[in-house]
N, C-alpha and C positions, 0 to 999 in steps of 0.2 A: 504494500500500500504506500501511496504517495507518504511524503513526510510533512508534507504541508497541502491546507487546503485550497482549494481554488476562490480566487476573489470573488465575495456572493455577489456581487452585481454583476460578473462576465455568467457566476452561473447559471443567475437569475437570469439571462437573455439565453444562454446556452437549451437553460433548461424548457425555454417556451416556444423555443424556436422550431417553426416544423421544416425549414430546411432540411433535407439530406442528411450525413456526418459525411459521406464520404467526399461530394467535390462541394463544400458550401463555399459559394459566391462570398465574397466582401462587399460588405454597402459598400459604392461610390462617393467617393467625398464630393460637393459639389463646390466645386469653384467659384470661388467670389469674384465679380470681377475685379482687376485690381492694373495700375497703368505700370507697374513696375512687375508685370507677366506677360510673357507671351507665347503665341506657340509659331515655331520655325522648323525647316528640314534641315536636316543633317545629309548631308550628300556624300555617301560613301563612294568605295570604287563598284561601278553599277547594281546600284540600289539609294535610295533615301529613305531615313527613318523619320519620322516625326517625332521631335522633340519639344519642352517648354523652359521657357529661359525666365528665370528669378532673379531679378535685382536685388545685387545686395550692395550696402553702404562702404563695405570696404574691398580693393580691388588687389589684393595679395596675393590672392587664389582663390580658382574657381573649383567648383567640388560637383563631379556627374556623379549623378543618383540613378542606381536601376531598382523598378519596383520589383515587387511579388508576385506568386499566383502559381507555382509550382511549373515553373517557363509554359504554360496553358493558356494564362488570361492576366487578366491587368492590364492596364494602361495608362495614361498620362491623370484621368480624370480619375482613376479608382486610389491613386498614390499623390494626391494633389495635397492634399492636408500634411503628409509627412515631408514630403517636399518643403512647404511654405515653414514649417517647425524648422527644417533643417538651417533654411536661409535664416529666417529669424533670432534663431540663437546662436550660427558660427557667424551671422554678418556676413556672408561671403554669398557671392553667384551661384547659383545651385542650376545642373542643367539635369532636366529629365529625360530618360530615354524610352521612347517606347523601339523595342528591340521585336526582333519577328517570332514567332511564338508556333508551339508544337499544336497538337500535330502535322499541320502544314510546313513547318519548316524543325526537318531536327536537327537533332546534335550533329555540329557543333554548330548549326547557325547564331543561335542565340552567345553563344561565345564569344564567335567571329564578328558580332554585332558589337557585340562590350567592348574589343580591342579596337577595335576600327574607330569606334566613338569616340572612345577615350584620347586617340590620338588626334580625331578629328575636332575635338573641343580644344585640345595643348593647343595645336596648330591654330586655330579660329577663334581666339578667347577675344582676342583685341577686337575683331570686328564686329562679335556677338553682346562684347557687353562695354566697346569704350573703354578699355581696361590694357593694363602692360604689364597683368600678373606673366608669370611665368612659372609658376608651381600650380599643379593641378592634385587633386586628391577624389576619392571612389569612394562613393557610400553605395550601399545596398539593403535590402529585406529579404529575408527568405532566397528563396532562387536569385532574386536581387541581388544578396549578398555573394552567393555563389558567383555570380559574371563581373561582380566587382572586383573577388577576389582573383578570380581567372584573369581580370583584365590588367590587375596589376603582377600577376606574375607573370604575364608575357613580356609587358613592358618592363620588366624589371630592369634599371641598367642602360636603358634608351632614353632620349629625351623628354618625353613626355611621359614617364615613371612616377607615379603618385607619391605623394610627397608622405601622405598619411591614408588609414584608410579605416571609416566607419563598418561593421559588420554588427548587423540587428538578427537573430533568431537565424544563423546562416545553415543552407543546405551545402553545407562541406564534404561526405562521404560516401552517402547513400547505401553505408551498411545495414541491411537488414537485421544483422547478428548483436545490434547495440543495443543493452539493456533497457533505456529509456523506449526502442522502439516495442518492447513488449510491455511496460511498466505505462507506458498512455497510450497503449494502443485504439484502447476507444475511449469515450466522455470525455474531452477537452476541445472539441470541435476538431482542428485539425485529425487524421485515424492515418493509421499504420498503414492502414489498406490506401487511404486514398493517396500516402505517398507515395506507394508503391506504383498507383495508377499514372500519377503524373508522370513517376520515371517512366513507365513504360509508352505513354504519349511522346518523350520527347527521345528517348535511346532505344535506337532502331535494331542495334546487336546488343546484349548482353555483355558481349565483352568490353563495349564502352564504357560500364559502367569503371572499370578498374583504369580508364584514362584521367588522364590527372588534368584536364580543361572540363572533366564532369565530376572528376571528386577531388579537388586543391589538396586536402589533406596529402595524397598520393604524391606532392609536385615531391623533388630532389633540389629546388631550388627556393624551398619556404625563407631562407635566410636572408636571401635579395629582398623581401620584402620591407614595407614600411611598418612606422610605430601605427598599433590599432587599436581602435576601441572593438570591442566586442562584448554588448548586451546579447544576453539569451533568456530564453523561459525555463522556470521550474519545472512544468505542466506541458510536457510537449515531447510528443517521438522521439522529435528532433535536437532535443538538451543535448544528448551527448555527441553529436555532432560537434555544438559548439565545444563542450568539453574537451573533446579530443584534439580539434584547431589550435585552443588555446595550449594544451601541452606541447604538439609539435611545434607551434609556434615560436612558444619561452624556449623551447629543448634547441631551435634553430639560433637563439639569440636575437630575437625580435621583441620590442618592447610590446606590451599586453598591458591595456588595461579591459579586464574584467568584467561582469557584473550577470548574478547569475537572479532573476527574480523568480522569488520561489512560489511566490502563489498566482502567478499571471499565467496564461495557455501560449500557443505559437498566436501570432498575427495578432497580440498585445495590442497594438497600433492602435486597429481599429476600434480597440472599448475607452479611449482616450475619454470622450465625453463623458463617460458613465462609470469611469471607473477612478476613483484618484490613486491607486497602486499603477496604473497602466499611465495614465496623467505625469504622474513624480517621475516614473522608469523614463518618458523621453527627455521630460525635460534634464535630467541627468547624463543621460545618453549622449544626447546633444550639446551640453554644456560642456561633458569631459571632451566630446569632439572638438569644442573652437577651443580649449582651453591645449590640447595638443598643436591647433594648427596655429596657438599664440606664443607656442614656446619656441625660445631659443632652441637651437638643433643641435644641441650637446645632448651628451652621454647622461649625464644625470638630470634632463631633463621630460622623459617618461618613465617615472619608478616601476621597476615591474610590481604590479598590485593587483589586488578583488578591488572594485569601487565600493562601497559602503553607501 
């Protein structure tokens, strides 16, 4: 049995909710209008993404965010709210990526989308937001987290190599054998089964699953990386996921800051309105984020730590 309870207000919705378990939708956040948003393409090499571009007050660095949805669903308007938090409290430009999504497109396009992006926001920051940053940094959710992190281990080492990099509830391994994938397997909204279904929407062989652009944990190059934050959920498959990132991580010599919330489900995000545990986790999240992307770039300045 879990060691902690689920927050009664995620379970009070959990619990009334006649959605499915196995692929439930995320409400849509709805967009406010707002003259410091927009939405622009990203013009790769043949193809364009749609993206949205967040003004922020300070022009240091720009920070691409990929959402959620288990690389199935989501889009610029379902991940708008985490988006605008992010700008809001690192001050920084936040660009969104809507990246091409399984089953119509698999693995690795959704990867190939994150790298490409990444490098195409370095390259384009001055024309997109006014701006003569030159340090770009990767936040993600979920699958999100996952292309974030894929996108800066490609980059690792290249000029447009993320300076730092946010990771929310990240899909890092896609081991079936991890204890938290039998320990929540059902009643926390996100189910074992339905991660298992996105994998198989989006990884067309099996053997991709043990590629290191579908499970990061796998890379042999985790030490290239930047300093990260990495929130995760108590209540969720997918905790030891995070779990096991953060050890290979620290074990690579990569700064970690932490933070494991023990009574919130996967996709936290969304109970933001209604939950003040889910509330506190981003504004935390986000705060450790700009307070990384405010530090001098010495050695003792991300302690390896748990957040508290």
């Amino acid at each position: 049995m879990p060691a902690h309870s689920l927050d009664p207000r995620i379970a009070e919705v959990l619990g009334n909710s006649e959605v499915g378990p196995d692929v439930r939708a995320s409400s849509p956040d709805r967009p406010v209008p707002d003259a410091t948003v927009r939405d622009a393409v990203a013009h790769l090499e043949g193809r364009s993404l749609p993206i949205r571009l967040y003004q922020g007050p300070r022009d240091d660095c720009v920070i691409v965010f990929f959402h959620g949805g288990g690389f199935v669903k989501g889009d610029l308007d379902s991940h708008d709210g985490q988006a605008r938090m992010l700008r809001e409290v690192t001050e920084r430009p936040v660009v969104s990526v809507r990246y091409r999504l399984a089953p119509e497109h698999r693995f690795p396009s959704a990867h190939e989308d994150a790298v490409e992006a990444v490098r195409w926001v370095h390259e384009n920051a001055g024309a997109l937001f006014t701006t003569s940053a030159t340090r770009i940094a990767v936040a993600g959710s979920s699958a999100g987290a996952n292309l974030a992190l894929g996108a800066a281990l490609a980059l690792a080492s290249s000029p447009s190599a993320p300076v730092a990099q946010l990771l929310a509830c990240p899909f890092a391994s896609g081991d079936p054998a991890l204890p938290s994938r039998s320990e929540f397997a059902d009643g926390y909204g996100l189910t074992s089964r339905a991660v298992e279904w996105f994998i198989g929407a989006y990884v067309a062989d099996p053997a991709q699953r043990q590629d290191p652009r579908f499970a990061p944990v796998l890379s042999e190059d985790l030490a290239l990386l930047p300093p990260t934050v990495l929130f995760s959920a108590g209540l969720d498959p997918l905790r030891d996921d995070a779990r096991v990132l953060s050890e290979r991580l620290r074990a690579s010599g990569v700064r970690v800051l932490a933070s494991e919330e023990p009574t919130l489900p996967h996709g936290y995000f969304k109970y933001a309105g209604i939950s003040e545990a889910a509330n506190d986790a981003l504004i935390r999240m986000n705060t450790a984020f700009r307070d990384m992307l405010d530090a001098p770039r010495t050695d003792a300045s991300y302690p390896e730590r748990e957040l508290k």
